[in-house]
C-alpha positions, 0 to 999 in steps of 0.5 A, spaced: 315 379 173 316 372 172 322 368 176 324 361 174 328 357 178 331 352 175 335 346 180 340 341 179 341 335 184 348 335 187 350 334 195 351 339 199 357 340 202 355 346 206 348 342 210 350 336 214 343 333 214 344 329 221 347 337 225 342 341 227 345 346 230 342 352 231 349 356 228 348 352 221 341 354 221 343 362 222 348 361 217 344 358 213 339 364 213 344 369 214 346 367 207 339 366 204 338 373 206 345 377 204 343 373 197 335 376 197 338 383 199 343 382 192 337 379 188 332 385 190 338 390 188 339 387 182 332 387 179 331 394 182 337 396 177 334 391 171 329 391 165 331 385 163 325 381 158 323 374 155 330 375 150 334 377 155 333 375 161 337 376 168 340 369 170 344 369 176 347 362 177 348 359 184 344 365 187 344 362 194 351 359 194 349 353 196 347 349 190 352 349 184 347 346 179 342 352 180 341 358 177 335 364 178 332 366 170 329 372 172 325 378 167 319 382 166 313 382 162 307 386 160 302 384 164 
């Protein structure tokens, strides 16, 4: 299996670098793992390949400019 993370350059509206709270910290967390749980559910339910890969746009929801190309190979 190949993941390809391909990433913009955009402020985040979400991440105030000078707060360092612990809530946004849990947010943040909190949301990365929601979006992984998604990732894994969809990969279980996929056979992508090289052709046609599985692009899931701004999977974190915290960087619009990214996206997550995922697919299978032989090896």
């Amino acid at each position: 299996m190949v993941l390809l993370l391909a990433t913009g350059c955009q402020v985040n509206p979400y991440f105030d670098a000078d707060d360092e709270s612990l809530d946004t910290t849990e947010n943040l967390l909190r949301t990365q793992k929601e979006a992984d749980a998604l990732i894994e559910k969809e990969l279980a339910n996929a056979k992508n390949t090289f052709d046609e890969p599985l692009v899931l746009e701004n999977p974190y929801r915290i960087s619009p400019l990214s996206a997550l190309i995922v697919f299978q190979t032989e090896d």
